[in-house]
TIKOLKOL-849395 format. One record per residue (C-alpha): residue number from 1; residue in three letters; y, z, x. Coordinates in nm, 3 decimals. Layout:
<pt n="NUM" res="ALA" Y="Y" Z="Z" X="X"/>
...
% end
This chain:
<pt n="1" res="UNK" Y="-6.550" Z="1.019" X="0.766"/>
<pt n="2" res="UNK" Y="-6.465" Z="0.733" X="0.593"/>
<pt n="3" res="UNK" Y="-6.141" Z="0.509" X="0.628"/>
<pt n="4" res="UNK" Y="-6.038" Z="0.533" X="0.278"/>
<pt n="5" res="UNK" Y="-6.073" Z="0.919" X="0.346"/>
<pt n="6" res="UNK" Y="-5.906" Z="0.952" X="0.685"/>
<pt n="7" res="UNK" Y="-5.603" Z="0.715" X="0.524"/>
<pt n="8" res="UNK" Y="-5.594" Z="0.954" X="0.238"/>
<pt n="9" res="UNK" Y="-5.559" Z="1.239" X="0.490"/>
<pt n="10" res="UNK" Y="-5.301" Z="1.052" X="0.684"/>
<pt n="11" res="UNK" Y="-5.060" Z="0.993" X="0.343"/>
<pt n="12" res="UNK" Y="-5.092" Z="1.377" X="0.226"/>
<pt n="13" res="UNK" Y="-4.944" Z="1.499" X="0.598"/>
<pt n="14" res="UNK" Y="-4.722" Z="1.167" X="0.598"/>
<pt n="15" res="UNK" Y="-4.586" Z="1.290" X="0.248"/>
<pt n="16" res="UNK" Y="-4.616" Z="1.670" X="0.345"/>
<pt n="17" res="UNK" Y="-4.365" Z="1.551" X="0.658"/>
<pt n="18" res="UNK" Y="-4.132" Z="1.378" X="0.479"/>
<pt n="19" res="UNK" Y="-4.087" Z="1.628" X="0.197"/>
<pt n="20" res="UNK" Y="-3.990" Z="1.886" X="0.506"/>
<pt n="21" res="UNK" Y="-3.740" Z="1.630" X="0.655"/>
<pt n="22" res="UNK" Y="-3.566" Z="1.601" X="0.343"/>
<pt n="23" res="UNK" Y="-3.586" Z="1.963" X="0.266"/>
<pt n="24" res="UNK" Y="-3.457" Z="1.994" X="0.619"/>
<pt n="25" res="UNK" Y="-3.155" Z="1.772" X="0.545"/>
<pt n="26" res="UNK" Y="-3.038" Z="1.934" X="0.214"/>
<pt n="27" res="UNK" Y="-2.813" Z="1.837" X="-0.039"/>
<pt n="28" res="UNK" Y="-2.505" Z="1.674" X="0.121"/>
<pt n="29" res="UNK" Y="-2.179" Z="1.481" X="0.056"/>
<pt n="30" res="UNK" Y="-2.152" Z="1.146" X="0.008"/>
<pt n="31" res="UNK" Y="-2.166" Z="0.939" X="0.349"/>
<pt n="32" res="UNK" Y="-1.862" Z="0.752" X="0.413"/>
<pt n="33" res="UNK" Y="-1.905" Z="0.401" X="0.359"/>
<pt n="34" res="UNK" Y="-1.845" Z="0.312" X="0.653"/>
<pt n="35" res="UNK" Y="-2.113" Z="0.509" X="0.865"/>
<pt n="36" res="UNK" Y="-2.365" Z="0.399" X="0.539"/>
<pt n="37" res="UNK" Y="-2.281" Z="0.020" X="0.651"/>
<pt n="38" res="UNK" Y="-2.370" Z="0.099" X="1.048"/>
<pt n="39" res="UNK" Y="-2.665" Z="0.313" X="0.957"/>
<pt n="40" res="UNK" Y="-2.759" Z="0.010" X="0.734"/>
<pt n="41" res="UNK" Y="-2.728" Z="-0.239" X="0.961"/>
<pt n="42" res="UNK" Y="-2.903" Z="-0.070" X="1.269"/>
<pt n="43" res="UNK" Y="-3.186" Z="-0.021" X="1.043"/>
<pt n="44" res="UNK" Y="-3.232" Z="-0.395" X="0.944"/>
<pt n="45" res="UNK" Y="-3.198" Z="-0.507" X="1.308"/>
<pt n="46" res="UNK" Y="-3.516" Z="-0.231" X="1.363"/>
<pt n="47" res="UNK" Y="-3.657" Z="-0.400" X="1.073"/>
<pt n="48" res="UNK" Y="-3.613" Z="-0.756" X="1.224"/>
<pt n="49" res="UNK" Y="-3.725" Z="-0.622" X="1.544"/>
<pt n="50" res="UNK" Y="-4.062" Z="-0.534" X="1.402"/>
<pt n="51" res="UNK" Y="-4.142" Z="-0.924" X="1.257"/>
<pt n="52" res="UNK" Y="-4.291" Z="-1.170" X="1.468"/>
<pt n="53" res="UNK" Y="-4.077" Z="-1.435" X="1.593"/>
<pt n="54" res="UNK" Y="-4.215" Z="-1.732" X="1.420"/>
<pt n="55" res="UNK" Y="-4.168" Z="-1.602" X="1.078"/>
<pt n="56" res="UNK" Y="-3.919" Z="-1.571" X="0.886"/>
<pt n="57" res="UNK" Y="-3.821" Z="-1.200" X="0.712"/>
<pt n="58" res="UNK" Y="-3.854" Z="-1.357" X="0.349"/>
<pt n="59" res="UNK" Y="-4.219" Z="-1.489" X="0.489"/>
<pt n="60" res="UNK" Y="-4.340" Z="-1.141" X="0.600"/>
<pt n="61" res="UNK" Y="-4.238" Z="-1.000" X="0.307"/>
<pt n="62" res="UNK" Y="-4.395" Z="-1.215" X="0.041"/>
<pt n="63" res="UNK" Y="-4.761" Z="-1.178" X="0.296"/>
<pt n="64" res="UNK" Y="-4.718" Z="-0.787" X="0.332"/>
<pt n="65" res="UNK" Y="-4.699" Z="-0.818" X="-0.085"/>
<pt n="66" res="UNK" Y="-4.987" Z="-1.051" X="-0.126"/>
<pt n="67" res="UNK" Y="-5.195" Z="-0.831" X="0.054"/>
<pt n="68" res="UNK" Y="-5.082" Z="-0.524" X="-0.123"/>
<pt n="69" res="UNK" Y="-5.171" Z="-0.693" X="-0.456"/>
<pt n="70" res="UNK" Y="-5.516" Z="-0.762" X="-0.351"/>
<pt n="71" res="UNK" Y="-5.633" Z="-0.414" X="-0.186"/>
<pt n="72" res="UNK" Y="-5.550" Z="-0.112" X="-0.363"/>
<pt n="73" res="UNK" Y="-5.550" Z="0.099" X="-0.063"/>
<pt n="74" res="UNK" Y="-5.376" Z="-0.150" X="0.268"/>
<pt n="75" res="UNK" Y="-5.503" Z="-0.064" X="0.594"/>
<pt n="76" res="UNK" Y="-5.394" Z="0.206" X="0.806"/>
<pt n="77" res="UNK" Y="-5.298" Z="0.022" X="1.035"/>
<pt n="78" res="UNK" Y="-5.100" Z="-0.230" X="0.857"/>
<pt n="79" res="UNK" Y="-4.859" Z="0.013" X="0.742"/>
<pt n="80" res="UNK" Y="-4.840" Z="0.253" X="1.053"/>
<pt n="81" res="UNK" Y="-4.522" Z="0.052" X="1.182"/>
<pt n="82" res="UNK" Y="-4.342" Z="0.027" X="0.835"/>
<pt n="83" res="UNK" Y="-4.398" Z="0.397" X="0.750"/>
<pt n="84" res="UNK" Y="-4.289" Z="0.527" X="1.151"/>
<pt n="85" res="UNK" Y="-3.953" Z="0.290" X="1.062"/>
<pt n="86" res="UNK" Y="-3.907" Z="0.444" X="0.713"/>
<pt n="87" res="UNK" Y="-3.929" Z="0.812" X="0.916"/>
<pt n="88" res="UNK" Y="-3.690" Z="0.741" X="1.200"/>
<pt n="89" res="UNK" Y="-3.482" Z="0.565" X="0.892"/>
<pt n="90" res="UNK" Y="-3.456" Z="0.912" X="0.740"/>
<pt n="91" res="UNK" Y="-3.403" Z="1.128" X="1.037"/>
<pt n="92" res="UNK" Y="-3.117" Z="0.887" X="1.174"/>
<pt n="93" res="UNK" Y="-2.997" Z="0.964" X="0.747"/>
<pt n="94" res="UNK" Y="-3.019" Z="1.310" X="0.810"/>
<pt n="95" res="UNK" Y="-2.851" Z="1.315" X="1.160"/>
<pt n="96" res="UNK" Y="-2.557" Z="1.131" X="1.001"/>
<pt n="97" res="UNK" Y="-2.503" Z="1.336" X="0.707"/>
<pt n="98" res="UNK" Y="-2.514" Z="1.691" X="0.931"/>
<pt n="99" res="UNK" Y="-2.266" Z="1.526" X="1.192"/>
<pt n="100" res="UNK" Y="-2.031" Z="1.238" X="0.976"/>
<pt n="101" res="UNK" Y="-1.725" Z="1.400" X="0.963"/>
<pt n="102" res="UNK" Y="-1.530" Z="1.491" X="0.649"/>
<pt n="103" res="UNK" Y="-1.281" Z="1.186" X="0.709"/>
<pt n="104" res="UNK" Y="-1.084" Z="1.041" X="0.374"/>
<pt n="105" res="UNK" Y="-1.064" Z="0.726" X="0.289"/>
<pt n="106" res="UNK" Y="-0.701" Z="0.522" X="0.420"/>
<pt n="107" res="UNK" Y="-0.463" Z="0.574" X="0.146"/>
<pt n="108" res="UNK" Y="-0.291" Z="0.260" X="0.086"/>
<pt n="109" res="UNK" Y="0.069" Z="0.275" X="0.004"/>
<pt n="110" res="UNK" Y="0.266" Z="-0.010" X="0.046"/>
<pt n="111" res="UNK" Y="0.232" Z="-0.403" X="0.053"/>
<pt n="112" res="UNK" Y="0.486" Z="-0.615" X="0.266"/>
<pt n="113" res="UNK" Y="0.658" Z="-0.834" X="0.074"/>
<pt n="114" res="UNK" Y="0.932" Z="-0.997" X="0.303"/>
<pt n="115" res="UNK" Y="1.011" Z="-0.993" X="0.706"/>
<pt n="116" res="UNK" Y="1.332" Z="-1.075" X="0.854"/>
<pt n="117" res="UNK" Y="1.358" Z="-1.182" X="1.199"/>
<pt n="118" res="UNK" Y="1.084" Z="-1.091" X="1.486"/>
<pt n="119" res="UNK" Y="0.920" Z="-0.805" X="1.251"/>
<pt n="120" res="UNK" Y="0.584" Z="-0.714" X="1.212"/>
<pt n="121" res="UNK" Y="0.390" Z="-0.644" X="1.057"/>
<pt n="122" res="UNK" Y="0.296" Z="-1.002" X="0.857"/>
<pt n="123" res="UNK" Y="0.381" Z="-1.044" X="0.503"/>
<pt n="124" res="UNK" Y="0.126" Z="-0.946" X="0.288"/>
<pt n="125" res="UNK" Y="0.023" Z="-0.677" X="0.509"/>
<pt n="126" res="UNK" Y="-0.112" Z="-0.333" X="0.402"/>
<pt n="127" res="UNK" Y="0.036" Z="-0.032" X="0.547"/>
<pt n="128" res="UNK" Y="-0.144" Z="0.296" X="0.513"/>
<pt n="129" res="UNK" Y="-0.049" Z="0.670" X="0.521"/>
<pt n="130" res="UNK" Y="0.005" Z="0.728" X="0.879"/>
<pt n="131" res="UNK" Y="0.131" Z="0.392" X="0.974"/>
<pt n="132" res="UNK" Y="0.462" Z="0.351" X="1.202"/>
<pt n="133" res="UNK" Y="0.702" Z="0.118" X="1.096"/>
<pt n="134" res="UNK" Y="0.930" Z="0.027" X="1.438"/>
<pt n="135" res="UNK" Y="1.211" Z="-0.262" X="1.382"/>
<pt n="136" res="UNK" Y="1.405" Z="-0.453" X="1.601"/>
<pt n="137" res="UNK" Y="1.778" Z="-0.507" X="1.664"/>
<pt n="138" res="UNK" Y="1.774" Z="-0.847" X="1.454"/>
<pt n="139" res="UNK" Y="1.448" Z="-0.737" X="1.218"/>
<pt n="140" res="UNK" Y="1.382" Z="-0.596" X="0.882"/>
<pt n="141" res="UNK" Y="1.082" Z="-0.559" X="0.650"/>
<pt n="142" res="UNK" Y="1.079" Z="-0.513" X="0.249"/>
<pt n="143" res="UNK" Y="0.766" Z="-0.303" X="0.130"/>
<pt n="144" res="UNK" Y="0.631" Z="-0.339" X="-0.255"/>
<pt n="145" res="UNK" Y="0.517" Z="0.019" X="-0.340"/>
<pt n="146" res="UNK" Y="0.364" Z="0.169" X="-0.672"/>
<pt n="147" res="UNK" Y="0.505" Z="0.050" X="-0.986"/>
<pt n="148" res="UNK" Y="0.696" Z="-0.248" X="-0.807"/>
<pt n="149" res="UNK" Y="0.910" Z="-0.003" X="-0.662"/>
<pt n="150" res="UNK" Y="1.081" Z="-0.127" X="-0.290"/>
<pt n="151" res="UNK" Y="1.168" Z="0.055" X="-0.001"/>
<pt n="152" res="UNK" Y="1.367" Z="-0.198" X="0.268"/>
<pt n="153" res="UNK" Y="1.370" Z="-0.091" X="0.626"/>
<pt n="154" res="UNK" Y="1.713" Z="-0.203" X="0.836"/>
<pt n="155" res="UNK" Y="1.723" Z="-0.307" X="1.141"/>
<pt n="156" res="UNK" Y="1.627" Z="-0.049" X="1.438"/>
<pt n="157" res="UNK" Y="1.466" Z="0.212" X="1.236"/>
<pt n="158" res="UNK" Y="1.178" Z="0.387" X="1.288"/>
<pt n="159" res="UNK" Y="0.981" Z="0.496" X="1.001"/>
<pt n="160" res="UNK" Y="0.627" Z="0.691" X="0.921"/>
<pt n="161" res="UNK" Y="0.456" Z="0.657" X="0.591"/>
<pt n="162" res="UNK" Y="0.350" Z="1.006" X="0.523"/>
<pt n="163" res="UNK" Y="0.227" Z="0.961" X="0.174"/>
<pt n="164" res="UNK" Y="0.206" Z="0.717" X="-0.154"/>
<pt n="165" res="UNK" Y="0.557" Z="0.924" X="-0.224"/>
<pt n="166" res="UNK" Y="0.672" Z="1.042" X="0.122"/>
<pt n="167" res="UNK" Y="0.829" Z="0.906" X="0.432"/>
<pt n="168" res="UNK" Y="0.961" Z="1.028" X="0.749"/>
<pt n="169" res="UNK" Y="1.274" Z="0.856" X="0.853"/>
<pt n="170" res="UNK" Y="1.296" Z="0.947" X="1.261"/>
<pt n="171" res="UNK" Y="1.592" Z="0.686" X="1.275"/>
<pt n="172" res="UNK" Y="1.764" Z="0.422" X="1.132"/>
<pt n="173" res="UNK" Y="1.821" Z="0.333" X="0.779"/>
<pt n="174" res="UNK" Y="1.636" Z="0.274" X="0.463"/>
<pt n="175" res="UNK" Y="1.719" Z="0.156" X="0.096"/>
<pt n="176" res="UNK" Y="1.468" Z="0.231" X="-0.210"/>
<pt n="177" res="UNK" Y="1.526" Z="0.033" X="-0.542"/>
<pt n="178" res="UNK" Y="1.236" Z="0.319" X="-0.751"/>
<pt n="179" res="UNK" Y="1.358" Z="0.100" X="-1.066"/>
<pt n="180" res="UNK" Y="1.553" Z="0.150" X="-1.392"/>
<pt n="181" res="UNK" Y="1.409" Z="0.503" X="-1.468"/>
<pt n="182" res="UNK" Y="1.706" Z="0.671" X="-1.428"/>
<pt n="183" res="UNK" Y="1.651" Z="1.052" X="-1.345"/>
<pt n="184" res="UNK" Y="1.274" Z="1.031" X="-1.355"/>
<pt n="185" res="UNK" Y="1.073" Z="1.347" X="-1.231"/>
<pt n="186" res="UNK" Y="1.174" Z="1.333" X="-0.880"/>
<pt n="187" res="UNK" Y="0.998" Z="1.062" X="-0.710"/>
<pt n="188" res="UNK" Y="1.035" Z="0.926" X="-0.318"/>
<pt n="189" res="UNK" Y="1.098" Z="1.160" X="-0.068"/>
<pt n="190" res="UNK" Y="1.204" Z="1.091" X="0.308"/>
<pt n="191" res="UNK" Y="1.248" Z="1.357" X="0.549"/>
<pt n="192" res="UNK" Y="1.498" Z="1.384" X="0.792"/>
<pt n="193" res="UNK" Y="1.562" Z="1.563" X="1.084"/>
<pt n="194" res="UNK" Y="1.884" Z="1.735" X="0.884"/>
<pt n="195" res="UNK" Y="1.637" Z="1.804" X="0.581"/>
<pt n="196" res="UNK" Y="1.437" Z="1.613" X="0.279"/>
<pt n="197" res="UNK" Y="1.580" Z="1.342" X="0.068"/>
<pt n="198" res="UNK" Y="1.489" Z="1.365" X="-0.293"/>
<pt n="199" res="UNK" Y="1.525" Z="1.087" X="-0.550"/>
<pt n="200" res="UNK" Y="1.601" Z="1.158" X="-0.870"/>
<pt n="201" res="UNK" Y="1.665" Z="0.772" X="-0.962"/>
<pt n="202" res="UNK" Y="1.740" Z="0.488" X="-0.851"/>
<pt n="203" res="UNK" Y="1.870" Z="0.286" X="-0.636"/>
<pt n="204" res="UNK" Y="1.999" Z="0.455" X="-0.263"/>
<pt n="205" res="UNK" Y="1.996" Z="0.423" X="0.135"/>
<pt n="206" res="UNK" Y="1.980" Z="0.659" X="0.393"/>
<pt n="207" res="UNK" Y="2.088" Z="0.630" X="0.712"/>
<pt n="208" res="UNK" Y="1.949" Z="0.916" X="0.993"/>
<pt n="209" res="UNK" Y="1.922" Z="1.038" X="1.323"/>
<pt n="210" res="UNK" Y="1.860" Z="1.368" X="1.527"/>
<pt n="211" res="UNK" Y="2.177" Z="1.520" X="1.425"/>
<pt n="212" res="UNK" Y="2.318" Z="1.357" X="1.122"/>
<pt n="213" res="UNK" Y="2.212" Z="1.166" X="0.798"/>
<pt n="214" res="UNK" Y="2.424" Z="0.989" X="0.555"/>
<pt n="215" res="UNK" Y="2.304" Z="0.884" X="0.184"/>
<pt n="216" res="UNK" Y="2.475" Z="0.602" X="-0.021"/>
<pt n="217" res="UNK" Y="2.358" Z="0.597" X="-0.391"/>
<pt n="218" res="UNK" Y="2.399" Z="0.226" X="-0.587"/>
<pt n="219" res="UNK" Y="2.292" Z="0.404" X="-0.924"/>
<pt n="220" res="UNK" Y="2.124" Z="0.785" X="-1.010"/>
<pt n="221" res="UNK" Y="2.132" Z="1.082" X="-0.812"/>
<pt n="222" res="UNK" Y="1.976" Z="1.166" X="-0.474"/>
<pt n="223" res="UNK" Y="1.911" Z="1.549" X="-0.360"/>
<pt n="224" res="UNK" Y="1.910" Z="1.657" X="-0.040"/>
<pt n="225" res="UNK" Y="1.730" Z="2.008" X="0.085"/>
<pt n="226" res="UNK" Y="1.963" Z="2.148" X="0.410"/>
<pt n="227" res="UNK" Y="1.927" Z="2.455" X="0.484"/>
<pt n="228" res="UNK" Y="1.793" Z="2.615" X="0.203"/>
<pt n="229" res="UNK" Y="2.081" Z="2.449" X="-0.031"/>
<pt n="230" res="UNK" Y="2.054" Z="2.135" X="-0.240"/>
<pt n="231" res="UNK" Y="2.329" Z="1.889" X="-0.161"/>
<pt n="232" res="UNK" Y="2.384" Z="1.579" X="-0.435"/>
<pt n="233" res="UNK" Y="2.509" Z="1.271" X="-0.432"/>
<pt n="234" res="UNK" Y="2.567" Z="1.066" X="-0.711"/>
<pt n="235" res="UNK" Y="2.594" Z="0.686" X="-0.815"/>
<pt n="236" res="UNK" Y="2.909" Z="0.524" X="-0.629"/>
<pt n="237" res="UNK" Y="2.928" Z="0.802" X="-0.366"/>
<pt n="238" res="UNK" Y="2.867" Z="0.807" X="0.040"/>
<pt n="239" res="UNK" Y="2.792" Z="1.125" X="0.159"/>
<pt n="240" res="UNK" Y="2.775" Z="1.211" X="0.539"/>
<pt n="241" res="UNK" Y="2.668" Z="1.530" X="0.739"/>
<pt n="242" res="UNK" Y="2.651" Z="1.607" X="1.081"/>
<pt n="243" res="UNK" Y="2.412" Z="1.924" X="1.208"/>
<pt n="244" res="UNK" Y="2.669" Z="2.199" X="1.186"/>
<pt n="245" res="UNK" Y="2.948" Z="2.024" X="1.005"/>
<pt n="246" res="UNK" Y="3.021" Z="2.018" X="0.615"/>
<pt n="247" res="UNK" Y="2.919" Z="1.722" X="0.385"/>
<pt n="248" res="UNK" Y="3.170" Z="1.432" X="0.380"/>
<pt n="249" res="UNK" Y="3.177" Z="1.267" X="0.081"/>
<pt n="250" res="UNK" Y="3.323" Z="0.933" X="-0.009"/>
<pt n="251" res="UNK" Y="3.380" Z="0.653" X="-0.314"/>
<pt n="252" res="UNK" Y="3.155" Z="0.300" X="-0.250"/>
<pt n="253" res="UNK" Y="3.093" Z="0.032" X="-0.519"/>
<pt n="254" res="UNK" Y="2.793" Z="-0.088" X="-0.568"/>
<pt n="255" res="UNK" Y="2.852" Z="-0.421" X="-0.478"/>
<pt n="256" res="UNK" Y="3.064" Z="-0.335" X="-0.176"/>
<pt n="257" res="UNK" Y="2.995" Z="-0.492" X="0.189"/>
<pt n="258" res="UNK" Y="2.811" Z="-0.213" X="0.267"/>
<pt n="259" res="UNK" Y="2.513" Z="-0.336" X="0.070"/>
<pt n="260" res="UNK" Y="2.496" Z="-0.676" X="0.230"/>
<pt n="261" res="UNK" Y="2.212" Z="-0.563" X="0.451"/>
<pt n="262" res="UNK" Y="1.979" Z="-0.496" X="0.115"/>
<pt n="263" res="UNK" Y="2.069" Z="-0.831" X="0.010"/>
<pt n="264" res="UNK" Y="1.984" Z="-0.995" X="0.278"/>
<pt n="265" res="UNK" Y="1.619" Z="-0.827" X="0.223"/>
<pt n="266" res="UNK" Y="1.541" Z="-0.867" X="-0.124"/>
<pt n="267" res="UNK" Y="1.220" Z="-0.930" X="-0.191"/>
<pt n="268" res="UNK" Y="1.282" Z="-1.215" X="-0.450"/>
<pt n="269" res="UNK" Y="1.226" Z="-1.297" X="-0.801"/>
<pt n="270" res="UNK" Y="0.937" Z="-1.517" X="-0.901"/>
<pt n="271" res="UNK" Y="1.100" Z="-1.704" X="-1.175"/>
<pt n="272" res="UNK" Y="0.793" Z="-1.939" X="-1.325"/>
<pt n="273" res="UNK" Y="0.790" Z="-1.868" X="-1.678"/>
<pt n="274" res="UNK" Y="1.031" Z="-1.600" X="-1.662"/>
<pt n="275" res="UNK" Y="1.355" Z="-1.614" X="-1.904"/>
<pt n="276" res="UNK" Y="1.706" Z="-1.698" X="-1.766"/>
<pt n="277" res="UNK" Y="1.838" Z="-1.354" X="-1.864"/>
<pt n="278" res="UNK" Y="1.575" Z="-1.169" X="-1.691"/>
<pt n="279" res="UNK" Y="1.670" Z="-1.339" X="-1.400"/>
<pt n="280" res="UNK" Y="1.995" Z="-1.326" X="-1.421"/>
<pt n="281" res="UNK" Y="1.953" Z="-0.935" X="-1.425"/>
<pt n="282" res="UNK" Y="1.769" Z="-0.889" X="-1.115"/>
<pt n="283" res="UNK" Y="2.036" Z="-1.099" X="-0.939"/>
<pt n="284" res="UNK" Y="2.260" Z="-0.854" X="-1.148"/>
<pt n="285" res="UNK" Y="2.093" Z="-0.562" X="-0.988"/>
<pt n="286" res="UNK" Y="2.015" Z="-0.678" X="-0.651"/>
<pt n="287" res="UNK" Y="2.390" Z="-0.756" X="-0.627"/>
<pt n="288" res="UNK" Y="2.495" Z="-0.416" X="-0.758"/>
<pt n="289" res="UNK" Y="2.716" Z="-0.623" X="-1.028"/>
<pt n="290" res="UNK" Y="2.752" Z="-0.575" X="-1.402"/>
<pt n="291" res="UNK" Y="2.618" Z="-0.886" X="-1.606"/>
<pt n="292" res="UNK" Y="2.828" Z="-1.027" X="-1.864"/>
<pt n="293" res="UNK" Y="2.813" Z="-1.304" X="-2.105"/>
<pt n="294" res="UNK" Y="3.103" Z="-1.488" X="-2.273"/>
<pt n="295" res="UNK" Y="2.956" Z="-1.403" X="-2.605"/>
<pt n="296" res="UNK" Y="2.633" Z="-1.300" X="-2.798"/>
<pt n="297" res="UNK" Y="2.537" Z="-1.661" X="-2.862"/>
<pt n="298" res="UNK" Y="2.504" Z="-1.727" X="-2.521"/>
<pt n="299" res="UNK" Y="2.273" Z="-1.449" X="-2.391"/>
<pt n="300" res="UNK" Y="2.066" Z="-1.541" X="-2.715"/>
<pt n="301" res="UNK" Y="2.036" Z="-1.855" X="-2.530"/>
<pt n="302" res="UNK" Y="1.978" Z="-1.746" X="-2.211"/>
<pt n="303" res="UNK" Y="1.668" Z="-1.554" X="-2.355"/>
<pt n="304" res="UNK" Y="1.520" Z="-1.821" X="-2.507"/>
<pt n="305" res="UNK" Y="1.543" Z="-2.024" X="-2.165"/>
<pt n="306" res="UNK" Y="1.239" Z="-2.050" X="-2.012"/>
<pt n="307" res="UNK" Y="1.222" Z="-2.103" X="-1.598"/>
<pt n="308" res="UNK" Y="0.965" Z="-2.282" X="-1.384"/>
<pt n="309" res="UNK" Y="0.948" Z="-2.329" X="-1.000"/>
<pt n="310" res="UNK" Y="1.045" Z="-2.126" X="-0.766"/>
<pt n="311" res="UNK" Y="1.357" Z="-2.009" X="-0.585"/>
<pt n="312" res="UNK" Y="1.186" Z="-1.884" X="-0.217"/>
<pt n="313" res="UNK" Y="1.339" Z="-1.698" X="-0.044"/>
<pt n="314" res="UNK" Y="1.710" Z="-1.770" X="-0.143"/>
<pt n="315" res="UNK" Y="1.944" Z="-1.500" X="-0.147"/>
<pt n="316" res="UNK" Y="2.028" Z="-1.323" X="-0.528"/>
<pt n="317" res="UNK" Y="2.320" Z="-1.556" X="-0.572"/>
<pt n="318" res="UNK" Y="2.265" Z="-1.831" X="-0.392"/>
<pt n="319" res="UNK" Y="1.913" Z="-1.836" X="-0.624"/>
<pt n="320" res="UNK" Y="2.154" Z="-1.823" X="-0.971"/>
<pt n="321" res="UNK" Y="2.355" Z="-2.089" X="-0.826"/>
<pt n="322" res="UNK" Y="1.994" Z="-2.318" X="-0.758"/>
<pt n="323" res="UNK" Y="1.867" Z="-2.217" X="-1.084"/>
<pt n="324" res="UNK" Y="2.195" Z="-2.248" X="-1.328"/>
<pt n="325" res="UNK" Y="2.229" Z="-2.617" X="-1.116"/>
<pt n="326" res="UNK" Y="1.952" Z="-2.699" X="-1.373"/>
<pt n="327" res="UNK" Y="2.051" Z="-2.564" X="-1.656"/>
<pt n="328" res="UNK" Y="2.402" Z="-2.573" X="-1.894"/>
<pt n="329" res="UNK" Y="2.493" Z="-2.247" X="-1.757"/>
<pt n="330" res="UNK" Y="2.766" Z="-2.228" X="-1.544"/>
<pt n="331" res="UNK" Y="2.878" Z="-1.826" X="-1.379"/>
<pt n="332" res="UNK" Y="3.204" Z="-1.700" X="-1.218"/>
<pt n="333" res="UNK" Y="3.207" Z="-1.402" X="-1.002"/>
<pt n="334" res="UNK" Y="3.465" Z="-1.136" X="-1.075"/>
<pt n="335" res="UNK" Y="3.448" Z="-0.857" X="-0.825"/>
<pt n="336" res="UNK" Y="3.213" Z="-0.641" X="-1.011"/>
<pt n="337" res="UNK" Y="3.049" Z="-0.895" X="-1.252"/>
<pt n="338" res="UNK" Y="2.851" Z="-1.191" X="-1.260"/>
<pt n="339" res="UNK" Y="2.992" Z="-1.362" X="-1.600"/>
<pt n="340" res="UNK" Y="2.829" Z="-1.651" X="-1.768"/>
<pt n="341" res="UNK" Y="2.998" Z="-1.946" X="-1.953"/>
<pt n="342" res="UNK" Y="2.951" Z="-2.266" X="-2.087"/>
% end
């Protein structure tokens, strides 16, 4: 028998055994990526395992392709190695998709924008569904979720991230800002140990624990599911309830002292090429006051302003005090408002 004959042999039972292997394996999911990186990887370190130590891989390959130009049929033995490597290749394939697990992909939820005191994790951090959030006694951390929206977590609290739209507040207290889409189709939800917090728009905290929760609402409405009955709380109202008591509900302005705590964790304004009035109603908003100009001339003006630079990490009015400095704007506070003059 000839060798072209015995190598033909050889490739109809190499082909015949490879057909069965991937018959064998069957149609499958996708591999994670992952696994498809490690499976990857351990294969090119076979691969590199195989070349002789004085060449190079790019060298082998170019001399493996010259002499496959110039005989139509290579040697058996030449290709004995490659084609075992190519087989074990397939069966580790095949091994991986019957055992890889069905695991998602991380869900990414939320970006850290700002850390107060010793808090972790870093700014510009990624958190994930499934991630604990744990703060200390002097820390706090503001988190950028979809659509700009922010969730700030106080001091001592201990949250989970559940979902892109759910969190489970064990203890402490938490403020979402879910933006100026007021009674939107229900939104953010944090559970509770006393039930789950709905939010119907916009702006709210809750506070929680084993055996009470409290919800303060800056601007929209806020549902909460206790016991089978829907308990609301709308903008300027405190509501508290302790397991077995009756809700206690109270009056609190936006801007009251309560609120200092979210505006001490705002997570800024990037003013650089922004207009003065659009600034001056996020400090508006962060500061739970009503903006007011002296008259229509001057918030005209105000829009045509353009900004540059930046204000870091300056507090809402302490930035409209830096940035009017520059300008020939001039504001008063008046309880509830932020007016601007001449």
């Amino acid at each position: 028998m000839t060798d072209d004959k015995r190598q033909d042999e050889t490739t109809q039972r190499d082909d015949a055994a490879l057909a069965e292997l991937l018959r064998f394996s069957g149609p499958r999911k996708p591999v994670p990526d992952d696994i498809e990186a490690r499976v990857y990887a351990r294969v090119r370190e076979a691969w590199q395992e195989t070349l002789p130590a004085e060449d190079g891989e790019g060298r082998v390959y170019h001399a493996v392709r010259r002499e496959w130009q110039q005989n139509a049929k290579p040697r058996h033995r030449r290709w004995a190695a490659p084609f075992a490597l190519a087989a074990s290749v397939l069966v580790a394939l095949a091994l991986v998709l019957r055992q890889a697990p069905d695991v998602p992909a991380p869900v990414a939820v939320a970006t850290v924008v700002r850390v107060a005191g010793d808090a972790a994790p870093a700014v510009d951090s990624i958190l994930y569904a499934g991630d604990r959030i744990e703060t200390g006694a002097d820390a706090g951390i503001t988190l950028r979720l979809a659509d700009a929206e922010s969730l700030r977590v106080d001091a001592g609290t201990t949250l989970v991230i559940v979902d892109r739209n759910r969190f489970r507040l064990d203890a402490g207290r938490v403020y979402a800002d879910t933006g100026d889409r007021i009674y939107r189709d229900r939104g953010l939800v944090i559970d509770t140990a006393m039930g789950a917090v709905t939010d119907v728009g916009t702006q709210f905290a809750v506070a929680a624990g084993v055996d009470a929760v409290s919800i303060a609402v800056r601007e929209g409405r806020v549902d909460l599911a206790h016991d089978s009955v829907d308990i609301v709380t709308v903008a300027g109202e405190h509501m508290a309830l302790e397991r077995g008591g009756v809700p206690q509900i109270s009056r609190l302005a936006p801007h009251d002292a309560y609120w200092d705590w979210v505006v001490d964790l705002s997570p800024g304004f990037d003013i650089e090429n922004q207009s003065l009035l659009d600034f001056l109603r996020w400090a508006a908003r962060e500061t739970g006051r009503e903006l007011v100009f002296e008259d229509t001339e001057l918030r005209l003006a105000a829009m045509r302003t353009d900004l540059h630079g930046s204000t870091g990490d300056l507090a809402p009015l302490d930035a409209v005090e830096s940035v009017l400095a520059t300008t020939r704007f001039h504001y008063r506070i008046e309880d509830a408002r932020i007016v601007i003059e001449r």
